[in-house]
VMD Tcl script that builds the backbone (N, CA, C; Angstrom):
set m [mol new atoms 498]
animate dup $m
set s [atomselect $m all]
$s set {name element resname resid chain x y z} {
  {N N UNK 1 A 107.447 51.385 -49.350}
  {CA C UNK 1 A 108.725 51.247 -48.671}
  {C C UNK 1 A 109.325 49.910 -49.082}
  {N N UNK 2 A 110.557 49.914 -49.710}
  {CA C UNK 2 A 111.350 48.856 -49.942}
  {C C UNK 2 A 111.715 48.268 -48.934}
  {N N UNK 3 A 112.231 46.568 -49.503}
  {CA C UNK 3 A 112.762 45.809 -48.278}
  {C C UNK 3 A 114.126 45.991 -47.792}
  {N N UNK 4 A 115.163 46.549 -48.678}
  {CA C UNK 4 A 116.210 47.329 -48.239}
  {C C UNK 4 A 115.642 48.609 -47.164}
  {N N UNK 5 A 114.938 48.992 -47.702}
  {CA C UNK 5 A 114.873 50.437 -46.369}
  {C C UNK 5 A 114.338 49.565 -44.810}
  {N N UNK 6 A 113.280 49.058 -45.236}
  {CA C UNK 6 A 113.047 48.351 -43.565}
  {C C UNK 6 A 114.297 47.444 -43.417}
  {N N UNK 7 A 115.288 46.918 -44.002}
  {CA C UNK 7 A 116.664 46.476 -43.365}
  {C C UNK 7 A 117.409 47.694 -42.884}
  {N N UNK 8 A 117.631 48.801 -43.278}
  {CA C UNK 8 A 118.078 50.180 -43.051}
  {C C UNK 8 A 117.353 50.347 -41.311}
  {N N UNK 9 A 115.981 50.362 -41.517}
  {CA C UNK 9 A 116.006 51.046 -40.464}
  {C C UNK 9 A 115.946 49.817 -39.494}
  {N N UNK 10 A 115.483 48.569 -39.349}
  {CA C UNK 10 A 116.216 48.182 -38.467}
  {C C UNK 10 A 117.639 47.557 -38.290}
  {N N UNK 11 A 118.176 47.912 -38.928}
  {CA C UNK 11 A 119.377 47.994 -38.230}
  {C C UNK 11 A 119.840 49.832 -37.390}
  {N N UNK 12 A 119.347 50.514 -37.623}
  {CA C UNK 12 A 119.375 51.954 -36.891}
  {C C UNK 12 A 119.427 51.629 -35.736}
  {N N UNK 13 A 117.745 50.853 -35.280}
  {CA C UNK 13 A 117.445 50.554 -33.906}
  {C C UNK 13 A 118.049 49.485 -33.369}
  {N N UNK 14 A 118.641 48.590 -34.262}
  {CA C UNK 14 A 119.643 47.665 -33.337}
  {C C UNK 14 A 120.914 48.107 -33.047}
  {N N UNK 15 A 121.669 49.357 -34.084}
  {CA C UNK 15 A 122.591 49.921 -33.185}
  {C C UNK 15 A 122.261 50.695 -31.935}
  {N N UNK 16 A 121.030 50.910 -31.778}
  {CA C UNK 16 A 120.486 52.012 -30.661}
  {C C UNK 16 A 120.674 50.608 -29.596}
  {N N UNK 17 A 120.600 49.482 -30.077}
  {CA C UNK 17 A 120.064 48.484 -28.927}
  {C C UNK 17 A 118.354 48.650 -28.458}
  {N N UNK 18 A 117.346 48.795 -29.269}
  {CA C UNK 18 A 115.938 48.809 -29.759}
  {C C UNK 18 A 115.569 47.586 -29.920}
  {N N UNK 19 A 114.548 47.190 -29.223}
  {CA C UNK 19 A 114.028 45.741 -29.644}
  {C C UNK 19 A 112.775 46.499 -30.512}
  {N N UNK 20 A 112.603 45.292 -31.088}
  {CA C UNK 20 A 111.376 45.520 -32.285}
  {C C UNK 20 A 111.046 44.136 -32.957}
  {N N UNK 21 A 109.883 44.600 -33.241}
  {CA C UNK 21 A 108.895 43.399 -33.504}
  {C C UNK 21 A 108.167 43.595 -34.628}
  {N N UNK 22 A 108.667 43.220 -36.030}
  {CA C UNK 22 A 108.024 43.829 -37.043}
  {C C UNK 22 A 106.112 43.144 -37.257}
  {N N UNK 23 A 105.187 43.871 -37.440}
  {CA C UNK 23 A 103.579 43.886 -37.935}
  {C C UNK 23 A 103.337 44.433 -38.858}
  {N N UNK 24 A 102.076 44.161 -39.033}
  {CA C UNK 24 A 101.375 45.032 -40.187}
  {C C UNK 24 A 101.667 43.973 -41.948}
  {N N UNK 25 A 101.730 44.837 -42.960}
  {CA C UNK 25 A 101.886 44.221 -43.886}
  {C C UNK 25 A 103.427 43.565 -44.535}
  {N N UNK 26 A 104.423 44.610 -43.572}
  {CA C UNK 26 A 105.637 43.257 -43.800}
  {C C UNK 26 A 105.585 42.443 -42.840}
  {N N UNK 27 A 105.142 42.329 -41.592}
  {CA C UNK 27 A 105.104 41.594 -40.691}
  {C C UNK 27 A 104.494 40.254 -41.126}
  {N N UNK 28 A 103.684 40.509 -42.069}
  {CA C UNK 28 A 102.944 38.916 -42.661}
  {C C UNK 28 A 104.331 38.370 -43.813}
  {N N UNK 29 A 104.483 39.455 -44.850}
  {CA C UNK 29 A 105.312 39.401 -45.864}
  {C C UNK 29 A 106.685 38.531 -45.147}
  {N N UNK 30 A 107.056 39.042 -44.271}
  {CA C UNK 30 A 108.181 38.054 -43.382}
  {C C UNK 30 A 108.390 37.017 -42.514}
  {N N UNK 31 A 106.594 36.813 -42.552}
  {CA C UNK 31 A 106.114 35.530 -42.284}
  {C C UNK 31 A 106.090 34.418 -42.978}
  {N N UNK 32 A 105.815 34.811 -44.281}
  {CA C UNK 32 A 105.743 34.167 -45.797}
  {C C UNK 32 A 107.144 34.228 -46.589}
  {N N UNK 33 A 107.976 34.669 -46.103}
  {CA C UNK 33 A 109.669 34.511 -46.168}
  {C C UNK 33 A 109.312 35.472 -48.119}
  {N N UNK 34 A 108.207 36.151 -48.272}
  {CA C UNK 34 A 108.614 36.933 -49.595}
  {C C UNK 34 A 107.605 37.774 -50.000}
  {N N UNK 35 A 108.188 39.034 -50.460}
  {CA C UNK 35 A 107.351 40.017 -50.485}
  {C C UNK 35 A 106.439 39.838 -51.622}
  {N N UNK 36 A 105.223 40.187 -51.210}
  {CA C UNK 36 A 103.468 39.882 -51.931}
  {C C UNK 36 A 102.920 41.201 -52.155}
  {N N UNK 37 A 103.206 42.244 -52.404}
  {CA C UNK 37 A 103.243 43.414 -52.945}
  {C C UNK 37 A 104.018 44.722 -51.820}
  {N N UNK 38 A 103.459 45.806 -52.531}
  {CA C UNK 38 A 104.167 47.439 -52.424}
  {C C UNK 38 A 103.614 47.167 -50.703}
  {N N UNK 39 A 104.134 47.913 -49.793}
  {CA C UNK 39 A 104.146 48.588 -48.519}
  {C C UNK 39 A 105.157 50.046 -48.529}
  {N N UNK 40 A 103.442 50.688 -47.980}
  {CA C UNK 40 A 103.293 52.253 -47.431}
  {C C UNK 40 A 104.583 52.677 -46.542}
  {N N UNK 41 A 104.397 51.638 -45.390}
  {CA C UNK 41 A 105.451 51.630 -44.500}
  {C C UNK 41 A 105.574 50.634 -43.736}
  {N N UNK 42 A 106.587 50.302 -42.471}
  {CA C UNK 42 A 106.721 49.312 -41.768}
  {C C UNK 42 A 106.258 49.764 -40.533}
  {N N UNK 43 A 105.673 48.752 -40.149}
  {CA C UNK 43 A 104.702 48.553 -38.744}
  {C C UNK 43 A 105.771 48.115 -37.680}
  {N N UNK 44 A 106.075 48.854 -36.528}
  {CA C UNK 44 A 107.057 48.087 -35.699}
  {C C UNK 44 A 106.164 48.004 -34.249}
  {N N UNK 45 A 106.509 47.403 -33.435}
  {CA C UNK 45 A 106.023 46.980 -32.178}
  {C C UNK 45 A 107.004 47.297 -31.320}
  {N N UNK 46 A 107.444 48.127 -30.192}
  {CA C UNK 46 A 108.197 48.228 -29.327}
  {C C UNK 46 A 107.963 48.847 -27.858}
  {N N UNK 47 A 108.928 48.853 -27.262}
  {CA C UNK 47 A 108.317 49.096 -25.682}
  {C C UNK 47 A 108.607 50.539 -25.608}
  {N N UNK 48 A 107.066 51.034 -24.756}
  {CA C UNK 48 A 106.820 52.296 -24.714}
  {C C UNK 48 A 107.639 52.939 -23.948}
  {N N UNK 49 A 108.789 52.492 -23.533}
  {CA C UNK 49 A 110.048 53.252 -22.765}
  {C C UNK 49 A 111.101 53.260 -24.387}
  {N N UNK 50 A 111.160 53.094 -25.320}
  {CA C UNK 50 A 111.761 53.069 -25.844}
  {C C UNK 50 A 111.709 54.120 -27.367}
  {N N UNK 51 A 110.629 54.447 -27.500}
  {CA C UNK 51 A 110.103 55.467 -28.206}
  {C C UNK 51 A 110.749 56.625 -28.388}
  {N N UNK 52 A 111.467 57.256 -27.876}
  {CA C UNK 52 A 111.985 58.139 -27.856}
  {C C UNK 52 A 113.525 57.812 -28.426}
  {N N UNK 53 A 113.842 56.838 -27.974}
  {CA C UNK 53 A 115.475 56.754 -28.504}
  {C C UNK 53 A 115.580 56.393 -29.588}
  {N N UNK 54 A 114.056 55.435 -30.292}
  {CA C UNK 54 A 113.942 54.790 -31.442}
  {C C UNK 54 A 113.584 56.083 -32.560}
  {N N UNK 55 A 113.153 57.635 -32.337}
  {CA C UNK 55 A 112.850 58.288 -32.688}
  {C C UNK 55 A 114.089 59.113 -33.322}
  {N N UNK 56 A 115.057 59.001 -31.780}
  {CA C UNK 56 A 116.083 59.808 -32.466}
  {C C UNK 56 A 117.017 58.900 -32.901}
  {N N UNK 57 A 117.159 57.219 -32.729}
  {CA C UNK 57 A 117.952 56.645 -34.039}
  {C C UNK 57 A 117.477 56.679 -35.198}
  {N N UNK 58 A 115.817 56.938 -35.444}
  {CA C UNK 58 A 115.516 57.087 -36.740}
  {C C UNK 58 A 116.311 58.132 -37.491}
  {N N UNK 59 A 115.736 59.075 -36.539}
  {CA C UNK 59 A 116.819 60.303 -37.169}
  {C C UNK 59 A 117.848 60.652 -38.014}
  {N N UNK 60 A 119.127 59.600 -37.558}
  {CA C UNK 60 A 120.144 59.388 -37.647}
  {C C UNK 60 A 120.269 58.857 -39.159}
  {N N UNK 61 A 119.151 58.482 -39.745}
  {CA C UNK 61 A 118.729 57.383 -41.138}
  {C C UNK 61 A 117.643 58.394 -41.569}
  {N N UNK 62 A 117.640 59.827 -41.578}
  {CA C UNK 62 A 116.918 60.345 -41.785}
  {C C UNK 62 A 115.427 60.748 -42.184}
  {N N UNK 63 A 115.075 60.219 -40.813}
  {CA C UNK 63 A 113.574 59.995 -40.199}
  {C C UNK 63 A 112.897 61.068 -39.758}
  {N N UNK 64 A 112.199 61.769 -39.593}
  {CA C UNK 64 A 111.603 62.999 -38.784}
  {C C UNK 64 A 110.317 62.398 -38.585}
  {N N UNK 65 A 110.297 63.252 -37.512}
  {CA C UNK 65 A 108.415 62.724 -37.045}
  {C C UNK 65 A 107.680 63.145 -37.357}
  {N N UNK 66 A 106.519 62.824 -37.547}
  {CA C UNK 66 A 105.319 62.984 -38.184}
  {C C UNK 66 A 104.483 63.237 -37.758}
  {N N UNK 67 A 103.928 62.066 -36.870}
  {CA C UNK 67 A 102.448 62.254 -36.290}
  {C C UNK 67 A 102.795 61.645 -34.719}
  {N N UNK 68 A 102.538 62.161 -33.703}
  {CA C UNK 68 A 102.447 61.876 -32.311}
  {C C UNK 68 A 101.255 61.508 -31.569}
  {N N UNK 69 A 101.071 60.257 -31.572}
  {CA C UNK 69 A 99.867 60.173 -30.774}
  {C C UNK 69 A 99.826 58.890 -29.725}
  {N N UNK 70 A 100.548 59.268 -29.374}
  {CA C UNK 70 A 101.079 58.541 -27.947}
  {C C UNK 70 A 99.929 58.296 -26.757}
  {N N UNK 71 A 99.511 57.187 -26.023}
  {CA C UNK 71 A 100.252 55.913 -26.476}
  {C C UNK 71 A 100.003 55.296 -27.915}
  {N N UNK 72 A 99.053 55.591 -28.153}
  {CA C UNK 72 A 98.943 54.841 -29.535}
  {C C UNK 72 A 99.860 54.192 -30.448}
  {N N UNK 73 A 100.433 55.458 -31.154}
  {CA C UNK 73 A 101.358 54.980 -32.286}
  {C C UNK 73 A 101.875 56.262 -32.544}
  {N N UNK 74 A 103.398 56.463 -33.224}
  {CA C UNK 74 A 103.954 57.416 -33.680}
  {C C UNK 74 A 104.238 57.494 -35.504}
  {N N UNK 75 A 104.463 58.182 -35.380}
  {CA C UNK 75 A 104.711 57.985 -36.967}
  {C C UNK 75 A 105.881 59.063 -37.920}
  {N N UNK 76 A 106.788 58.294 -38.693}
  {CA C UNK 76 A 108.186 59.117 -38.907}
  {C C UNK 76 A 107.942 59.021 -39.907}
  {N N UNK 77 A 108.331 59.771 -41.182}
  {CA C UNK 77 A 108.425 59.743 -42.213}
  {C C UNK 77 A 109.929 60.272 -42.928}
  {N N UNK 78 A 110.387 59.840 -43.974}
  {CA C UNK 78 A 111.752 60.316 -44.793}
  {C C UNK 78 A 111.160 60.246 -46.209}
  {N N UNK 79 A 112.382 60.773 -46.546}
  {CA C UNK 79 A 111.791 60.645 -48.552}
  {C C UNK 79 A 111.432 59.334 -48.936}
  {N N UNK 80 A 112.465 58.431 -47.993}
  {CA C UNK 80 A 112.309 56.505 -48.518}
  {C C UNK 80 A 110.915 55.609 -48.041}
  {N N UNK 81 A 110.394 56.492 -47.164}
  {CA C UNK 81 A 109.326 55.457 -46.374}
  {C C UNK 81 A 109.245 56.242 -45.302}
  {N N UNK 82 A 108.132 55.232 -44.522}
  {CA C UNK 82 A 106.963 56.072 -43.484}
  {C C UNK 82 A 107.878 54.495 -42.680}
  {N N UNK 83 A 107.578 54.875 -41.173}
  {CA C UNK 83 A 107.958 54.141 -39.811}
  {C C UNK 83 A 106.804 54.525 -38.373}
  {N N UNK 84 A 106.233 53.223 -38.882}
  {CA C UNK 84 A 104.643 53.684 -37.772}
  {C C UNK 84 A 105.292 52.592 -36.720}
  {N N UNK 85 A 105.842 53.489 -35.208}
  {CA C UNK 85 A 105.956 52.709 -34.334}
  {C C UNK 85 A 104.718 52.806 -33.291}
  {N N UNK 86 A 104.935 51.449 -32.801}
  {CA C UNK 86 A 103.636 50.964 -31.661}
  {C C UNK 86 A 104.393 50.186 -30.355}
  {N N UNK 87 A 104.084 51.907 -29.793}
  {CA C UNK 87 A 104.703 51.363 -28.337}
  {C C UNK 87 A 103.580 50.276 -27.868}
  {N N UNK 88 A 104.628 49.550 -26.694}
  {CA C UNK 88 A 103.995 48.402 -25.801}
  {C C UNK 88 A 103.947 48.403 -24.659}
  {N N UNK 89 A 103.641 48.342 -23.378}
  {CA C UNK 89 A 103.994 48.275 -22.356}
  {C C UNK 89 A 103.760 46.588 -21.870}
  {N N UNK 90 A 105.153 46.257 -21.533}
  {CA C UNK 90 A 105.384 44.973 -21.129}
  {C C UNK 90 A 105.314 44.523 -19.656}
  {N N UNK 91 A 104.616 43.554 -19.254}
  {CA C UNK 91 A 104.648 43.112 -18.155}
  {C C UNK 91 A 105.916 42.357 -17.321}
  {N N UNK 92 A 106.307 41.972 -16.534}
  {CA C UNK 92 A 107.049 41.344 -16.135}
  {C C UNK 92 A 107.080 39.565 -16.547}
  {N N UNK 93 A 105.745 38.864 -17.208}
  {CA C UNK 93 A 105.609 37.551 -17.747}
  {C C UNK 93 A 106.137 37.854 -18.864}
  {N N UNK 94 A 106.349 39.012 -19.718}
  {CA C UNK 94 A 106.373 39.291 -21.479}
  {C C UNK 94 A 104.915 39.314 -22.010}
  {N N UNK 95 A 103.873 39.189 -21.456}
  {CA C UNK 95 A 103.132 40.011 -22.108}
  {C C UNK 95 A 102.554 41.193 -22.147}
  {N N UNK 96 A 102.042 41.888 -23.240}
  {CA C UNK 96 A 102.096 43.891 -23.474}
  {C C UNK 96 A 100.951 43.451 -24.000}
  {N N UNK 97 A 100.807 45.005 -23.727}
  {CA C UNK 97 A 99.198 45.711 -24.103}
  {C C UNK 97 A 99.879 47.415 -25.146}
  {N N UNK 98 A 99.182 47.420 -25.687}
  {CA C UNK 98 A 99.137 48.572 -26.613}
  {C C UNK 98 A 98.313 48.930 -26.982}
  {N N UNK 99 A 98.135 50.595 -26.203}
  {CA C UNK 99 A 96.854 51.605 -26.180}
  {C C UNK 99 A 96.261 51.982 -27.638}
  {N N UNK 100 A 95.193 52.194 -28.459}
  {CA C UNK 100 A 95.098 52.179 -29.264}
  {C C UNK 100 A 94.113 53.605 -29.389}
  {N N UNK 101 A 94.037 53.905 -30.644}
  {CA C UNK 101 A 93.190 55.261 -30.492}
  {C C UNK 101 A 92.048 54.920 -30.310}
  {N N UNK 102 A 90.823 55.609 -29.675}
  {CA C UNK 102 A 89.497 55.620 -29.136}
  {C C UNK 102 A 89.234 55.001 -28.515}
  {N N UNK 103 A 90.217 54.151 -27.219}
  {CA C UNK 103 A 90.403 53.131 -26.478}
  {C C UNK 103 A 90.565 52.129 -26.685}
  {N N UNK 104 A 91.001 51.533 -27.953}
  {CA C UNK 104 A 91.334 50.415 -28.502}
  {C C UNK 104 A 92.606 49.745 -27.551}
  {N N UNK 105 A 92.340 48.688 -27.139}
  {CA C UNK 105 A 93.584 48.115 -27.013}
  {C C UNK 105 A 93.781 46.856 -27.937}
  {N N UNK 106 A 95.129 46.778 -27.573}
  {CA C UNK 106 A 96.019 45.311 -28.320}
  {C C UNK 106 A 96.631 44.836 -27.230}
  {N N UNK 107 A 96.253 43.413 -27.393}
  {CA C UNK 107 A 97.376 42.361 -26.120}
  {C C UNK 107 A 98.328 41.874 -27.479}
  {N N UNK 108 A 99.475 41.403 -26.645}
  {CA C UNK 108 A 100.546 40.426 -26.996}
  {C C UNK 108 A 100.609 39.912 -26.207}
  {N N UNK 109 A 100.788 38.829 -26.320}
  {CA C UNK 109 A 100.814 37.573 -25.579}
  {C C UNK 109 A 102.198 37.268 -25.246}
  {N N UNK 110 A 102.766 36.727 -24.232}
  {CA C UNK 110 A 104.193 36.733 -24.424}
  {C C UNK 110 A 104.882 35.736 -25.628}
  {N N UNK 111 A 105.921 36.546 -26.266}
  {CA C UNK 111 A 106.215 35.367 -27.446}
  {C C UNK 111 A 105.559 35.452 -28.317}
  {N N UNK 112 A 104.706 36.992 -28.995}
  {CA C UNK 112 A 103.711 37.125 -29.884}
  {C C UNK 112 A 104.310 38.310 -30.749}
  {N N UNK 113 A 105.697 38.696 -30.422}
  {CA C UNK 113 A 106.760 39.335 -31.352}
  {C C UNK 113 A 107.961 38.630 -31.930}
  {N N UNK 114 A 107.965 37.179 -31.741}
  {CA C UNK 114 A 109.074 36.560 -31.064}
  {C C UNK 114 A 109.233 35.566 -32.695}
  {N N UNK 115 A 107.801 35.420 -33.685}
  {CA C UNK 115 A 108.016 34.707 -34.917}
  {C C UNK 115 A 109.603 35.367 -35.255}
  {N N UNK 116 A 109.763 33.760 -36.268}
  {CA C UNK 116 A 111.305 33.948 -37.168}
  {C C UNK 116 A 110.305 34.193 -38.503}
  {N N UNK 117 A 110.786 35.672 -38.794}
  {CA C UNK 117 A 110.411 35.854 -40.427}
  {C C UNK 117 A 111.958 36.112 -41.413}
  {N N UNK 118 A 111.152 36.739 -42.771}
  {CA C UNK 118 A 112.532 36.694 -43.533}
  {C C UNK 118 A 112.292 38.164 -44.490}
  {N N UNK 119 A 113.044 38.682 -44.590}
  {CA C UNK 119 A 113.431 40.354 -45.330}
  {C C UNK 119 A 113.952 40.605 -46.001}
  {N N UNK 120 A 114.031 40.427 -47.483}
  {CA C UNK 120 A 115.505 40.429 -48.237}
  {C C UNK 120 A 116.571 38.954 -48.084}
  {N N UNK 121 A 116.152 38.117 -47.399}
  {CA C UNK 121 A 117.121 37.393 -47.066}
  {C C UNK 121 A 117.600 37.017 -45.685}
  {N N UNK 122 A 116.868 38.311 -44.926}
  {CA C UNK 122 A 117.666 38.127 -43.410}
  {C C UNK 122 A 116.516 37.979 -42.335}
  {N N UNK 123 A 117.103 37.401 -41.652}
  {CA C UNK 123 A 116.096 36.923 -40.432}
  {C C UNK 123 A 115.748 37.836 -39.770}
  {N N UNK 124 A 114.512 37.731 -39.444}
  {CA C UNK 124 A 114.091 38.918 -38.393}
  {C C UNK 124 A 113.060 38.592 -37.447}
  {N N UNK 125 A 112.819 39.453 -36.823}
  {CA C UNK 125 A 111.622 39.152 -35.758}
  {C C UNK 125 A 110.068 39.801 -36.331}
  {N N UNK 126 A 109.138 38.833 -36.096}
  {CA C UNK 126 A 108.138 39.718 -36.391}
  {C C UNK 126 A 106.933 39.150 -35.494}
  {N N UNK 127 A 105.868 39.603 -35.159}
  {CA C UNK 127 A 104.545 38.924 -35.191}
  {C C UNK 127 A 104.135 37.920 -35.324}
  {N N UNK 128 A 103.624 37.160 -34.556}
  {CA C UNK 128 A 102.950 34.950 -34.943}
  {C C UNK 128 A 101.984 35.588 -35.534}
  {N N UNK 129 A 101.385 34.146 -36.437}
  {CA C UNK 129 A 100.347 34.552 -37.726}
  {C C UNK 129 A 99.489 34.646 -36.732}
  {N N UNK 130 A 99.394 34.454 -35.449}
  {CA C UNK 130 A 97.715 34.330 -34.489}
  {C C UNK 130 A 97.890 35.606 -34.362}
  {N N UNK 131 A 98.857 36.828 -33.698}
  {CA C UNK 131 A 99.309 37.999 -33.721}
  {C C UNK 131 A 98.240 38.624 -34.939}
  {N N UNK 132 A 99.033 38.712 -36.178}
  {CA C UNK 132 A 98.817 39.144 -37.162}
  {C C UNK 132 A 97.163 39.012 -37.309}
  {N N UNK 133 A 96.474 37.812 -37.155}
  {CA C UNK 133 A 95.119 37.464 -37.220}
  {C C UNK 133 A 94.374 38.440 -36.359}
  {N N UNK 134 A 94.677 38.575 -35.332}
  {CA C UNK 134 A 93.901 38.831 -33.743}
  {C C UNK 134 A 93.466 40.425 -34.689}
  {N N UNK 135 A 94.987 41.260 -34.570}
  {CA C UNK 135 A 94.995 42.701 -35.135}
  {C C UNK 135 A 94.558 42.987 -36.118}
  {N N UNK 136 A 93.895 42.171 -37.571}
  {CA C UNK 136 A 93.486 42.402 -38.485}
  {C C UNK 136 A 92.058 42.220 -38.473}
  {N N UNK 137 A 91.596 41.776 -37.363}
  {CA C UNK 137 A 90.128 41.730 -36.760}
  {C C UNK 137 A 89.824 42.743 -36.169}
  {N N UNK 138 A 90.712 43.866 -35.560}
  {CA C UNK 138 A 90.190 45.120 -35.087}
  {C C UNK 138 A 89.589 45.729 -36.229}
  {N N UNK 139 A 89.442 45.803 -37.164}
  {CA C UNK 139 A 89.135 46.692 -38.377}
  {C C UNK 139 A 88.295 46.092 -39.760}
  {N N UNK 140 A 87.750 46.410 -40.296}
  {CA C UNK 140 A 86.854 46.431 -41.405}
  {C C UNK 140 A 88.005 46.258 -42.596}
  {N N UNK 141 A 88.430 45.105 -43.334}
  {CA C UNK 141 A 89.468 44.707 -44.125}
  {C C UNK 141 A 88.977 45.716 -45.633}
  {N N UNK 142 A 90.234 46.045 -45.897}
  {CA C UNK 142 A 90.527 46.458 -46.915}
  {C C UNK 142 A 90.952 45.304 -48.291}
  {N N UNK 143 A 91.115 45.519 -49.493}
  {CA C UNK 143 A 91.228 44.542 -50.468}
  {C C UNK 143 A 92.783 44.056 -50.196}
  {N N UNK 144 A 94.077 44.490 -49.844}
  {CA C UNK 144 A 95.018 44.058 -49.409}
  {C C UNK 144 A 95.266 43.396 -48.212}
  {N N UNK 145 A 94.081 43.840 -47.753}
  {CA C UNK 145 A 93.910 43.105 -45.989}
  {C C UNK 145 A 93.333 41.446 -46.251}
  {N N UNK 146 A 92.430 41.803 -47.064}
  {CA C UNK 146 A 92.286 40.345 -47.593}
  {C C UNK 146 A 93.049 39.502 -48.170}
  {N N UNK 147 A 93.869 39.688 -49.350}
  {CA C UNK 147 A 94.699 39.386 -49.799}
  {C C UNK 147 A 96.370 38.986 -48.885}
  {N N UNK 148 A 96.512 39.587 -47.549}
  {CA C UNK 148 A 97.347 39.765 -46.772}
  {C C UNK 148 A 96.627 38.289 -45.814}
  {N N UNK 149 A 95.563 38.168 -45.400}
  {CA C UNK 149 A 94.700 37.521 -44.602}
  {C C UNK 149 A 94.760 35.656 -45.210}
  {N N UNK 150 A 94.150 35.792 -46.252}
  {CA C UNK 150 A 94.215 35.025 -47.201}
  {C C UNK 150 A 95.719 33.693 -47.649}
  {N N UNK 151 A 96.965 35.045 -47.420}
  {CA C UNK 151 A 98.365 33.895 -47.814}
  {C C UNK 151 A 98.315 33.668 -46.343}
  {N N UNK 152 A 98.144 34.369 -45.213}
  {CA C UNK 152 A 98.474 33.831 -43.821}
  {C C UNK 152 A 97.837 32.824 -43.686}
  {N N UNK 153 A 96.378 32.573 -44.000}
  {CA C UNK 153 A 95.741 31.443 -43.444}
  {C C UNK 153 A 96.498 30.447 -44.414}
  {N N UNK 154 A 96.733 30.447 -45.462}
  {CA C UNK 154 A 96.996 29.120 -46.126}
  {C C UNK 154 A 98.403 28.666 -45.992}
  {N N UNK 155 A 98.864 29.982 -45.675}
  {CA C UNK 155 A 100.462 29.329 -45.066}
  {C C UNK 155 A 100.720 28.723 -43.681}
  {N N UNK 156 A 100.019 29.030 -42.877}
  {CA C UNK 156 A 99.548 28.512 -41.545}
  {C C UNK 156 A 98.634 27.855 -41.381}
  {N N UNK 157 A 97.262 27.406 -42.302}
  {CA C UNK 157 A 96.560 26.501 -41.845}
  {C C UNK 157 A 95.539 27.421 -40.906}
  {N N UNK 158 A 95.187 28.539 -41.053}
  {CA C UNK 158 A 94.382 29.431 -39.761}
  {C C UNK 158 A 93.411 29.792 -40.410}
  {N N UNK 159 A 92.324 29.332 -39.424}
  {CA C UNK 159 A 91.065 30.019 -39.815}
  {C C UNK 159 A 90.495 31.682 -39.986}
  {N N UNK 160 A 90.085 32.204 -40.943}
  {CA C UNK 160 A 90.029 33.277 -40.701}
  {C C UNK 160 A 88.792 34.086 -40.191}
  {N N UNK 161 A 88.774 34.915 -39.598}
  {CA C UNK 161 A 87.316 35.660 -39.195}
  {C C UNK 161 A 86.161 36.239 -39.933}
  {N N UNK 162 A 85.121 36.266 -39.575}
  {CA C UNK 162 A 84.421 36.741 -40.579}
  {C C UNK 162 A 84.355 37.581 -41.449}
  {N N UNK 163 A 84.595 38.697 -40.979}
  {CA C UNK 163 A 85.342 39.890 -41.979}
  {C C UNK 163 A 86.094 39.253 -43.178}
  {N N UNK 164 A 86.603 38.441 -43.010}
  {CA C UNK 164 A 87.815 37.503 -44.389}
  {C C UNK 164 A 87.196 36.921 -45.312}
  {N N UNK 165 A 86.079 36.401 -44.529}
  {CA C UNK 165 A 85.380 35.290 -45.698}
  {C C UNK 165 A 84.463 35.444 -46.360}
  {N N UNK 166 A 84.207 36.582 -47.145}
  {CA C UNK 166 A 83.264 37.323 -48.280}
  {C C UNK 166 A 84.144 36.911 -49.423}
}
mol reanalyze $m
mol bondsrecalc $m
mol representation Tube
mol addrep $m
């Protein structure tokens, strides 16, 4: 998925009035203000009341759904790219939890969607590198996960977890 298409689609959801919180592998990439290879698709973070409207503004940018597995994560696909959203449920402080499959959860912390990244040029919201860190510790890293792991710590100065340091 190009960085024009994730500008495409969020702007969809900001005409919907959609908050979103970009993760995953552009979520670092827009941390690092420049893209460090190919992405599958864009990782978004949003509130689990909002899923549905973000589904049918995808639409509108010709999105169809894919995979439903709520709460977890949804997943849209078009000819241009895949759109894996991750509902949140937010507390009244700003911080969310997000249900994960086989009981996995994810916290956000409040202010843990709230980084200034960069997309093509344009500012956006995404994930803090501690964000990005925490979630890449749920899982057994892949060679891009490393490589993804790797520019975060040195652009931030962050230690990484064990999984990283083979």
């Amino acid at each position: 998925m190009n960085a024009t298409e994730v500008l495409r689609v969020l702007d969809a959801l900001d005409a919907a009035e959609i908050g979103w919180g970009i993760t995953g592998g552009w979520g670092i990439d827009a941390l690092l203000r420049r893209e460090t290879r190919t992405h599958r698709d864009v990782d978004l973070g949003i509130a689990s009341e909002a899923v549905d409207a973000a589904i049918d503004a995808l639409a509108s940018v010709g999105y169809r759904l894919d995979v439903d597995e709520r709460p977890a994560r949804v997943v849209l696909q078009s000819s241009d790219g895949q759109v894996d959203l991750h509902p949140i449920i937010w507390d009244a402080a700003g911080a969310g939890v997000q249900k994960g499959l086989d009981g996995d959860r994810f916290d956000y912390p409040a202010g843990s969607l709230d980084a200034e990244g960069e997309v093509c040029g344009r500012l956006v919201r995404c994930g803090t590198p501690e964000l990005q860190l925490t979630f890449h510790d749920h899982y057994g890293p892949r060679d891009h996960d490393r490589l993804d792991m790797a520019a975060l710590s040195a652009a931030f100065g962050l230690s990484l977890p064990p999984p990283y340091l083979d």
